[in-house]
py3Dmol code that shows the C-alpha trace and the ligand (Angstrom):
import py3Dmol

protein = """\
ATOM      1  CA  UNK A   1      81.525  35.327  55.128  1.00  0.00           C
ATOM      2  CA  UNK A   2      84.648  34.008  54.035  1.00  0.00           C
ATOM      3  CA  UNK A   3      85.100  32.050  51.140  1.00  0.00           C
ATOM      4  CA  UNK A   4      81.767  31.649  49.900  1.00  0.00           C
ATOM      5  CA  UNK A   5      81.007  28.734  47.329  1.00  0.00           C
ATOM      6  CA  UNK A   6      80.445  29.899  43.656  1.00  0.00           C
ATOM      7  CA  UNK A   7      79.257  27.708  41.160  1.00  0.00           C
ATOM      8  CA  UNK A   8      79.857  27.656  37.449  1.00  0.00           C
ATOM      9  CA  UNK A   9      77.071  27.070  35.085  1.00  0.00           C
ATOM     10  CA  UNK A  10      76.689  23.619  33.463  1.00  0.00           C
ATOM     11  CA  UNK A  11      76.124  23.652  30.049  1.00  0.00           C
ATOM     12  CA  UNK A  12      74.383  20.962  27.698  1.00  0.00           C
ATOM     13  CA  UNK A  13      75.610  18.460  27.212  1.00  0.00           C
ATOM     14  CA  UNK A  14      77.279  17.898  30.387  1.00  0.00           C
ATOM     15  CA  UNK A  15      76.362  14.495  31.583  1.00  0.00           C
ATOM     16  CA  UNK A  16      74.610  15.703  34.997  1.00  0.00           C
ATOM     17  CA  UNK A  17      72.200  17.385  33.582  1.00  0.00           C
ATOM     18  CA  UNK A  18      70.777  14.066  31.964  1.00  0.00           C
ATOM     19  CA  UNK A  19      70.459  12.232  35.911  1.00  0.00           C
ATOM     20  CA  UNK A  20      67.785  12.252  37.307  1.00  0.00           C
ATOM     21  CA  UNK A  21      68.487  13.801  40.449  1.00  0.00           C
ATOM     22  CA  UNK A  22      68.654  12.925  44.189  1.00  0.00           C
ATOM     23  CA  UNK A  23      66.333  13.996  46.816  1.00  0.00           C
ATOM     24  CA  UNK A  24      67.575  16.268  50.088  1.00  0.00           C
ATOM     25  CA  UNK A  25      68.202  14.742  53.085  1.00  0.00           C
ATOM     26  CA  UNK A  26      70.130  17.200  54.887  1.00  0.00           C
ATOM     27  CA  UNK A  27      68.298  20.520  55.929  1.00  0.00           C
ATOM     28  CA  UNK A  28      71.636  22.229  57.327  1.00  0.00           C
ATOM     29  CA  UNK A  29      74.423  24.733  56.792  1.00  0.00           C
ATOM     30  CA  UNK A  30      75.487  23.499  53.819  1.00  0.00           C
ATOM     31  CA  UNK A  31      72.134  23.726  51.732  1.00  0.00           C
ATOM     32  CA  UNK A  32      71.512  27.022  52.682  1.00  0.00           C
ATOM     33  CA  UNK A  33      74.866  27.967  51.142  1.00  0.00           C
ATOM     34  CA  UNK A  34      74.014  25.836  48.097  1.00  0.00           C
ATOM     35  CA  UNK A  35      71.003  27.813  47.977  1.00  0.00           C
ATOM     36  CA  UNK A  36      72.818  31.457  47.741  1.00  0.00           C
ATOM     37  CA  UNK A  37      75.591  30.322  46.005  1.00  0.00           C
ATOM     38  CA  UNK A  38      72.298  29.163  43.356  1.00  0.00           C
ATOM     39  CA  UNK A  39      70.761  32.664  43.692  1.00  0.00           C
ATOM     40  CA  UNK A  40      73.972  34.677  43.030  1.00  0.00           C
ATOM     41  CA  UNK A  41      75.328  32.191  40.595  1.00  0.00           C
ATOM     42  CA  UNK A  42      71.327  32.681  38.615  1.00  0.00           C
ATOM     43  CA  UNK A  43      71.757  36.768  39.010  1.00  0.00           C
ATOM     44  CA  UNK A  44      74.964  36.832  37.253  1.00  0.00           C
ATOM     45  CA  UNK A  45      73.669  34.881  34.565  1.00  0.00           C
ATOM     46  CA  UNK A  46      70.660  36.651  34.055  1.00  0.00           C
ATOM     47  CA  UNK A  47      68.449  34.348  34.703  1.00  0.00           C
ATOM     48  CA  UNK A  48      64.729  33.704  35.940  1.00  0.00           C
ATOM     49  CA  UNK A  49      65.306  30.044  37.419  1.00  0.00           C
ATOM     50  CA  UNK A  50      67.767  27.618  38.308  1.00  0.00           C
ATOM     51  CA  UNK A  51      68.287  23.918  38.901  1.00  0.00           C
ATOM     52  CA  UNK A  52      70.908  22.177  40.798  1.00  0.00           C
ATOM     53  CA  UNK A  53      71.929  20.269  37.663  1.00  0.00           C
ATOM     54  CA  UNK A  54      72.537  23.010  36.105  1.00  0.00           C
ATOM     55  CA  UNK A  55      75.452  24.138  38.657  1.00  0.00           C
ATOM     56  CA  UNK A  56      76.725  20.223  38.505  1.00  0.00           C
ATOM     57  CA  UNK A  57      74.610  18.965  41.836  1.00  0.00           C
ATOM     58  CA  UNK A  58      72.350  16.159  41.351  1.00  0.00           C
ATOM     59  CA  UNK A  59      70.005  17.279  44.017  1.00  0.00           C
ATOM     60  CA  UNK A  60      66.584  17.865  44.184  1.00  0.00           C
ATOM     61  CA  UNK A  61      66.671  21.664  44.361  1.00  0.00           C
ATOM     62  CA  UNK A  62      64.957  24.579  42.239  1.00  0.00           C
ATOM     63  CA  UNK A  63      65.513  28.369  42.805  1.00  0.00           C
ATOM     64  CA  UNK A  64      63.392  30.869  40.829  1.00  0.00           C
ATOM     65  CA  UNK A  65      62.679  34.719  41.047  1.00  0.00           C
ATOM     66  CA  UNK A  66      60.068  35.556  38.433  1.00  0.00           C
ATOM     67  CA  UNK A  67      60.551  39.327  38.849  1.00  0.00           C
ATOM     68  CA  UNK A  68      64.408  40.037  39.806  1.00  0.00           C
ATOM     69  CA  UNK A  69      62.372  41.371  43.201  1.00  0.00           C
ATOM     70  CA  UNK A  70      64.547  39.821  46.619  1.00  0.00           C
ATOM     71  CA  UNK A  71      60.886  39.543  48.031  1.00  0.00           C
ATOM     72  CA  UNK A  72      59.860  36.984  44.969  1.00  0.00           C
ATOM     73  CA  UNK A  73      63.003  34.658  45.687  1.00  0.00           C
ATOM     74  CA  UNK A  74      61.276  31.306  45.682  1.00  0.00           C
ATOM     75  CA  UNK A  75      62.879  28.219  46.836  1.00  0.00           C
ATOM     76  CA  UNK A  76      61.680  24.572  46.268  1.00  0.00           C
ATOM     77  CA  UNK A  77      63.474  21.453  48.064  1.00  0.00           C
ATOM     78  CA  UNK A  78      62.530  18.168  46.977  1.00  0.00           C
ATOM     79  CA  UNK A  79      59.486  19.146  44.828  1.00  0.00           C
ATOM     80  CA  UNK A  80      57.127  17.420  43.450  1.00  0.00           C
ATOM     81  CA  UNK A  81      54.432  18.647  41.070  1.00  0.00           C
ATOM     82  CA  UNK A  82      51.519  17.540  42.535  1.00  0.00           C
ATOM     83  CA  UNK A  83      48.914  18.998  39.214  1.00  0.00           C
ATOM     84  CA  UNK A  84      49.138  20.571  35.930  1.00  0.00           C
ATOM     85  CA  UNK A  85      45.791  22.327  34.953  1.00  0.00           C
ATOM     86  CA  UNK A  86      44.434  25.248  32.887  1.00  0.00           C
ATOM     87  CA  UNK A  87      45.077  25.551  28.776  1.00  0.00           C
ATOM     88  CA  UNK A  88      48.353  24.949  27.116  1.00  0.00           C
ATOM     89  CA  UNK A  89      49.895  28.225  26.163  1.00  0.00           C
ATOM     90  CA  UNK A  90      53.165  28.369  23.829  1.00  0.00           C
ATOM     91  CA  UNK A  91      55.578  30.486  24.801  1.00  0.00           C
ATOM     92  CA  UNK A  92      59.703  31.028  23.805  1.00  0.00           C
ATOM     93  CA  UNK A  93      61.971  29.440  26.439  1.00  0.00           C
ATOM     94  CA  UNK A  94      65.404  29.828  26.923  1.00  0.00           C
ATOM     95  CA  UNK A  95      68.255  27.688  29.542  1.00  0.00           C
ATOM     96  CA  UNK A  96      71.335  28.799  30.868  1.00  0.00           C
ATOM     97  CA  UNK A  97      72.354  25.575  29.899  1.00  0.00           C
ATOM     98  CA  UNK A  98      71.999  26.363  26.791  1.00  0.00           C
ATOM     99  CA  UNK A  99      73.196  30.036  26.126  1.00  0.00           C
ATOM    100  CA  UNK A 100      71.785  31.948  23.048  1.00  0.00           C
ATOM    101  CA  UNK A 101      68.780  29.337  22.086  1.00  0.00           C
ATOM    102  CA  UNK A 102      65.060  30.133  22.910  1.00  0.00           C
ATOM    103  CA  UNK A 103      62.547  27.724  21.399  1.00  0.00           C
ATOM    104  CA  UNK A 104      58.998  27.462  21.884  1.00  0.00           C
ATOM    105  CA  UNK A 105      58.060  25.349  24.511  1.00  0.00           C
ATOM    106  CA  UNK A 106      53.786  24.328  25.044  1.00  0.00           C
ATOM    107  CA  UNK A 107      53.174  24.011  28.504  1.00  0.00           C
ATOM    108  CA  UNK A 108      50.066  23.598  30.925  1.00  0.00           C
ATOM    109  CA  UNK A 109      49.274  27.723  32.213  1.00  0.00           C
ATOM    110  CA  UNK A 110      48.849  26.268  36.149  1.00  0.00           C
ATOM    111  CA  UNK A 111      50.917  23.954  38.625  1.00  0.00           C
ATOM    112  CA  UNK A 112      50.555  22.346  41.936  1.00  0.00           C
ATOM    113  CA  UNK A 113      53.407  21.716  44.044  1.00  0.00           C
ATOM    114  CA  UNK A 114      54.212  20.250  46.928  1.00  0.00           C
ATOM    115  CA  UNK A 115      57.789  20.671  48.412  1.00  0.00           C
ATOM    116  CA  UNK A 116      60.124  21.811  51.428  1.00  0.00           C
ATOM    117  CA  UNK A 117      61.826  24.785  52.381  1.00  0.00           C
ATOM    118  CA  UNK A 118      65.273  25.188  53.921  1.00  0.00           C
ATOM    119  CA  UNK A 119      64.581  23.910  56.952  1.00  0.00           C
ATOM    120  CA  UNK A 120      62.551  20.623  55.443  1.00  0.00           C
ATOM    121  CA  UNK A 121      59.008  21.875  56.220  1.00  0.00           C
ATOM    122  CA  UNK A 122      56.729  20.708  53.991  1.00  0.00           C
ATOM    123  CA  UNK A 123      54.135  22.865  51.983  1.00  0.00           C
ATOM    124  CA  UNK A 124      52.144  23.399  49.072  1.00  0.00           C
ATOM    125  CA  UNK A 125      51.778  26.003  46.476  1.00  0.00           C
ATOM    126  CA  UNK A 126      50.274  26.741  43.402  1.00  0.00           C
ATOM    127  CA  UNK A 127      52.171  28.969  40.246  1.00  0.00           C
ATOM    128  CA  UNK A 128      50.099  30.322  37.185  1.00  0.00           C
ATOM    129  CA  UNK A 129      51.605  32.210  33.889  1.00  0.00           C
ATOM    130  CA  UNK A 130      55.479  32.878  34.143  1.00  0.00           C
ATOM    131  CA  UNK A 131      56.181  31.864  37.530  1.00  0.00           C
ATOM    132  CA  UNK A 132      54.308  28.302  36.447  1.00  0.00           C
ATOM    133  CA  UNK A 133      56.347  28.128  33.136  1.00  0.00           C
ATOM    134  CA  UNK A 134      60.037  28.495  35.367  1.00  0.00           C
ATOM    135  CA  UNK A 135      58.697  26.131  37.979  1.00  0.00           C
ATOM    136  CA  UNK A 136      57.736  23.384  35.127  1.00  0.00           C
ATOM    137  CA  UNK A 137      60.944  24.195  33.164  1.00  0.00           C
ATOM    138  CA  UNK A 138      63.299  23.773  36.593  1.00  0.00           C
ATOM    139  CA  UNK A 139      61.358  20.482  37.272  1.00  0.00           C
ATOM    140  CA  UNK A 140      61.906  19.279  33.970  1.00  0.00           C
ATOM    141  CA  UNK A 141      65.480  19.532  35.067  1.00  0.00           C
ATOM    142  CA  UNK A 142      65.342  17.523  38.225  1.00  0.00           C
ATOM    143  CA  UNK A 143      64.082  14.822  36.016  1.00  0.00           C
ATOM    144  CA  UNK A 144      67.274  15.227  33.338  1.00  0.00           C
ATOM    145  CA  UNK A 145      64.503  17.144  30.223  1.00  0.00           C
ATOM    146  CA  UNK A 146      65.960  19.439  28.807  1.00  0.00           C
ATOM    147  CA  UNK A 147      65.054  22.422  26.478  1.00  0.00           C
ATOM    148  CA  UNK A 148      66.144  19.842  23.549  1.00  0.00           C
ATOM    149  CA  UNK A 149      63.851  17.816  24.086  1.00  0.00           C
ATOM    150  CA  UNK A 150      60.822  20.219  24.521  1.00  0.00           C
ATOM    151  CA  UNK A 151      61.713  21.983  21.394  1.00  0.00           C
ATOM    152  CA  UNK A 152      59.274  21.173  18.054  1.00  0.00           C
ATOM    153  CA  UNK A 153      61.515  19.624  15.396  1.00  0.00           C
ATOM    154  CA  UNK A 154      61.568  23.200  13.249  1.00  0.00           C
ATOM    155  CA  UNK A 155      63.273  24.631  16.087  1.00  0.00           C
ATOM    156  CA  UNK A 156      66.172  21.616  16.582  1.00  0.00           C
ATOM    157  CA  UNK A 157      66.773  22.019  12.677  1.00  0.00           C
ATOM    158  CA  UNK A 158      66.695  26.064  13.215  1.00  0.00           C
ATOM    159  CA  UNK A 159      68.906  25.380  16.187  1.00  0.00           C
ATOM    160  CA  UNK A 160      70.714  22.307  14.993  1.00  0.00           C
ATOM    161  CA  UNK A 161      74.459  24.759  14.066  1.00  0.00           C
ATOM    162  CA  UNK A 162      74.155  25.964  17.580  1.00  0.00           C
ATOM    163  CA  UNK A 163      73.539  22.798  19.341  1.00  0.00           C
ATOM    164  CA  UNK A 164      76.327  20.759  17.683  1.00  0.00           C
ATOM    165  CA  UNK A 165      78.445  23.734  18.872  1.00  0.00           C
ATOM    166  CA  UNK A 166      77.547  23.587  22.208  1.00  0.00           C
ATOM    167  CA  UNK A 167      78.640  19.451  21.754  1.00  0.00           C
ATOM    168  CA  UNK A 168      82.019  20.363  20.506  1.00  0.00           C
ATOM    169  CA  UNK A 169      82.653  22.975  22.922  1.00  0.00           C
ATOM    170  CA  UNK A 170      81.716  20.544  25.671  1.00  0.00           C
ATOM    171  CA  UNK A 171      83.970  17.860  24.222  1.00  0.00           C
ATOM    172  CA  UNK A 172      86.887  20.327  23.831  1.00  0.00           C
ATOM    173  CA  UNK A 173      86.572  21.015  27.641  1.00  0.00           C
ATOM    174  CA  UNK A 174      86.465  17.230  28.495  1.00  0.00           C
ATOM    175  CA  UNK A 175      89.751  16.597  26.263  1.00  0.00           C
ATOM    176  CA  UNK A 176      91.684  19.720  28.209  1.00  0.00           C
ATOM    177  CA  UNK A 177      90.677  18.274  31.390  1.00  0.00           C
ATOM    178  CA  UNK A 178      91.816  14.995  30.572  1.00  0.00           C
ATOM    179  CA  UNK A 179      94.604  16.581  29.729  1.00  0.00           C
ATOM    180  CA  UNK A 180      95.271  18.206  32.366  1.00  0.00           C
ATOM    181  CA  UNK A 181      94.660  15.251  34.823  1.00  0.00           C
ATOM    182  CA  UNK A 182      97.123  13.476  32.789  1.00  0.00           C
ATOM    183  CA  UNK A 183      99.978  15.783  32.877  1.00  0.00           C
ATOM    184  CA  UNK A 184     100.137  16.268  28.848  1.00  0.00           C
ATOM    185  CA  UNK A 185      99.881  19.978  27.668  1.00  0.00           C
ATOM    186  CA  UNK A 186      96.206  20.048  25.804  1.00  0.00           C
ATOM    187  CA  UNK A 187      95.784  20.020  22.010  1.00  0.00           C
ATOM    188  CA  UNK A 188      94.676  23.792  20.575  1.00  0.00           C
ATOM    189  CA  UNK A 189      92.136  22.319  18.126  1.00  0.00           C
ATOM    190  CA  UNK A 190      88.708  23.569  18.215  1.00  0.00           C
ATOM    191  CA  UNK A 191      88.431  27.433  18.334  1.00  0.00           C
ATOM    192  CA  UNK A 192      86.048  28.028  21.406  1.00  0.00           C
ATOM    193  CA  UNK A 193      83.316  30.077  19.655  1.00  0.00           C
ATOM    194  CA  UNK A 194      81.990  32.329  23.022  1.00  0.00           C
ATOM    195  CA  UNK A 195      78.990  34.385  22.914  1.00  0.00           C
TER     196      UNK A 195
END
"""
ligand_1 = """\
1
ZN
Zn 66.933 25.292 31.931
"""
view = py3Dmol.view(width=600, height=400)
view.addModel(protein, "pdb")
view.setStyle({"model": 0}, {"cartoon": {"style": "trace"}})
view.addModel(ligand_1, "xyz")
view.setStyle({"model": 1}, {"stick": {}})
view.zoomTo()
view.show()
């Protein structure tokens, strides 16, 4: 397929990832390709789950793959979680939004959700351990929560250097682009720290 779409990752604290995002309307062409573009754009990055905001869509769309198995690929349109049961269990999170911080994160062990596949059928399903944690994590994303919020306040202080790198590397970006959009040649100021 020619020119496939590829997404960049959106990193905190881009503003998109702070809206609440928009529910699905259109079950066609073009979400499917959202959808892969998602799954390859997740692989690359190493990751276990991904939310539109996350590659700069407000939309109402989760991909996960608890395994790295293409027969665990699990897609959720539009979800909703319908129940959160069983006992809270602790365990250390990490975003690609936010690359190189894990925190502990307390979550409920079990979910219910309802949402839609590709093709905007409508169904339920129900997630315990892992798979449960990277549904309620992408969800938390739909709804603009992020990691930094979830995180007890020993790990924003342990975190705090990182975080207000991740702000100044995000600011530097905004500053070239205006830059760039304004036809004058972009300050070298911050050195951009990559891990
Ligand atoms: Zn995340």
């Amino acid at each position: 397929m020619a020119d496939e779409l590829e997404f960049d990752l959106t990193l905190y604290p881009e503003p998109v990832l702070r809206k609440r995002a928009e529910a699905v309307t259109d079950f066609d062409a073009g979400l499917k390709a959202i959808v892969e573009a998602m799954f390859r754009c997740m692989a690359t990055a190493g990751g276990v789950g991904l939310a539109a905001p996350q590659v700069g869509l407000k939309r109402r769309i989760l991909v996960a793959n608890a395994t790295g198995e293409p027969g665990d690929d699990l897609i959720l349109v539009n979800p909703t979680i319908l129940e959160r049961t069983g006992s809270t269990t602790v365990y250390e999170e990490g975003c690609l939004s936010f690359p190189g911080i894990y925190a502990e994160v307390e979550r409920p062990d079990r979910c219910k959700v309802r949402a839609q596949d590709l093709e905007g059928n409508e169904f339920e399903a129900e997630f315990e351990g892992f798979p449960s944690r990277i549904v309620q994590h992408e969800y938390d994303h739909l709804e603009g929560v992020l990691l930094v919020d979830r995180m007890s306040p020993a790990d924003k202080t342990r975190h705090r250097a990182a975080l207000e790198e991740l702000v100044c590397e995000f600011k530097h970006r905004r500053a070239q682009a205006t830059a760039a959009k304004s036809g004058v040649a972009p300050r070298r100021g911050l050195p951009g720290a990559r891990r």
